[in-house]
C-alpha positions, 0 to 999 in steps of 0.5 A, spaced: 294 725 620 299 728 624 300 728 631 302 733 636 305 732 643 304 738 648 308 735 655 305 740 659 307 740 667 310 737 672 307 731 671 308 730 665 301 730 662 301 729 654 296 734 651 295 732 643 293 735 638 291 731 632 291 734 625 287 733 618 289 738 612 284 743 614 281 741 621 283 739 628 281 736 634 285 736 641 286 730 646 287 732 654 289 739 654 292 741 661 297 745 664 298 753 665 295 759 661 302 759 656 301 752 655 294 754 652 298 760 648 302 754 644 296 749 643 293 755 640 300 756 636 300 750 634 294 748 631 297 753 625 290 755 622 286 750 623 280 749 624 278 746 632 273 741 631 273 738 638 276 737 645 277 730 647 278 728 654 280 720 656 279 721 663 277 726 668 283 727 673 285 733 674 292 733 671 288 732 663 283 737 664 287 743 667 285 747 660 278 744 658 275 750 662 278 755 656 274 751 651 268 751 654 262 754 649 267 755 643 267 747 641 264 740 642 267 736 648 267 730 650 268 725 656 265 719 658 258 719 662 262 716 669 267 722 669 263 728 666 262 730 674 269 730 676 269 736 670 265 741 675 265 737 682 270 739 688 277 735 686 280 734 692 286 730 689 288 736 685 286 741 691 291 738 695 297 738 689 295 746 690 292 746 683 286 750 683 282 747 676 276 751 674 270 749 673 266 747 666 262 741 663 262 737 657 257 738 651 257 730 650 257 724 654 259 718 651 258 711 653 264 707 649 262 704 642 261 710 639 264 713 632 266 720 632 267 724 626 271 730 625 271 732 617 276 726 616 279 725 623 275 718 626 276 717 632 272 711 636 272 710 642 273 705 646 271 704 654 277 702 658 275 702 665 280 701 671 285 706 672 277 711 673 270 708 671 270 712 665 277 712 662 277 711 655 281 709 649 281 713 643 283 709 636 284 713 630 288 711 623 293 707 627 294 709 633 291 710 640 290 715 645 291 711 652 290 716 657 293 713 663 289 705 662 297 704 659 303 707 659 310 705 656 312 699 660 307 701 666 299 702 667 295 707 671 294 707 677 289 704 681 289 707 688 284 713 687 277 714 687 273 709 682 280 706 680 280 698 680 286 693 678 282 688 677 277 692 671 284 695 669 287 688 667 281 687 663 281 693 659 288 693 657 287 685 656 282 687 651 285 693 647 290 687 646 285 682 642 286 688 637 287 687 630 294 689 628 299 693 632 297 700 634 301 706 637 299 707 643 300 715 646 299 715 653 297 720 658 303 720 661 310 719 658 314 717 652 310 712 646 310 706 645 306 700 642 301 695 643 304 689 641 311 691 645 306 692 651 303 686 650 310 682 650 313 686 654 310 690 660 311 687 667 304 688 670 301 684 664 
């Protein structure tokens, strides 16, 4: 498996784009048109297999219109709205987020399956009601529940300081160490996190 960081705007939001031998499945794809243009570069000829969202907040969604009937995306059900409903945080920012819906919807607990890319997906509410985590191989995608020495915040819409403790707390009663990729920032790791981060 390899792994592509994509920061891609003035909030520095990650898009990742996850790659097998043959295939390909990206995570968060936000930012401008030519941020579109490098995540279709980089993907090199590989087959896209699915698009993946951690959460609905506008600054991870910005490009998830481009994919819309072109491949299977994902989102969890608590979020699916923000994806074509009014979002008046990023109309505020002068972002102007066109409109599409996702093909699936997931609950958490699922396992996903993209030729040889797994991708479980674990419910971590807190910083929205449908942020999820996704764990593939060793690493996981941590959207905006937990960041290098921070956490998301919790001061919008749906977001909860209490649900987002558990959440970090539980993918710490993980098996193991974990990279963690999140979607904002540098990586860091889970047991570093779990030493270290000054809101634990």
């Amino acid at each position: 498996m390899n792994i592509i960081t994509i920061c891609t705007d003035i909030f520095q939001s990650n898009t990742y784009i996850i790659t097998s031998e043959k295939s390909a499945i990206i995570i968060d794809p936000s930012g401008s048109e030519k941020i579109y243009e490098l995540i279709k570069n980089r993907l090199d000829g590989k087959q896209l297999k699915a698009v993946l969202f951690t959460h609905g907040h506008f600054d991870h969604i910005a490009l998830g219109h481009k994919f819309e009937q072109k491949v299977q995306s994902y989102i969890h059900r608590l979020d699916e709205k923000m994806l074509y409903t009014a979002q008046p945080l990023g109309k505020r920012l002068g972002f102007d987020i066109k409109p599409f819906r996702a093909d699936n919807n997931l609950d958490g607990g699922e396992e996903l399956i993209f030729d040889n890319i797994v991708v479980k997906v674990l419910h971590t509410p807190g910083h929205s009601q449908g942020s999820v985590c996704f764990v593939i191989d060793n690493s996981i995608f941590s959207g905006d529940t937990l960041f290098n020495n921070s956490i998301g915040r919790t001061d919008f819409i749906g977001g909860s300081f209490e649900q987002i403790k558990k959440s970090i707390n539980s993918l710490f009663l993980l098996d193991g160490d974990y990279d963690i990729y999140p979607g904002h920032g540098e990586s860091t790791t889970l047991r570093y996190e779990q030493k270290h981060n000054p809101y634990i």
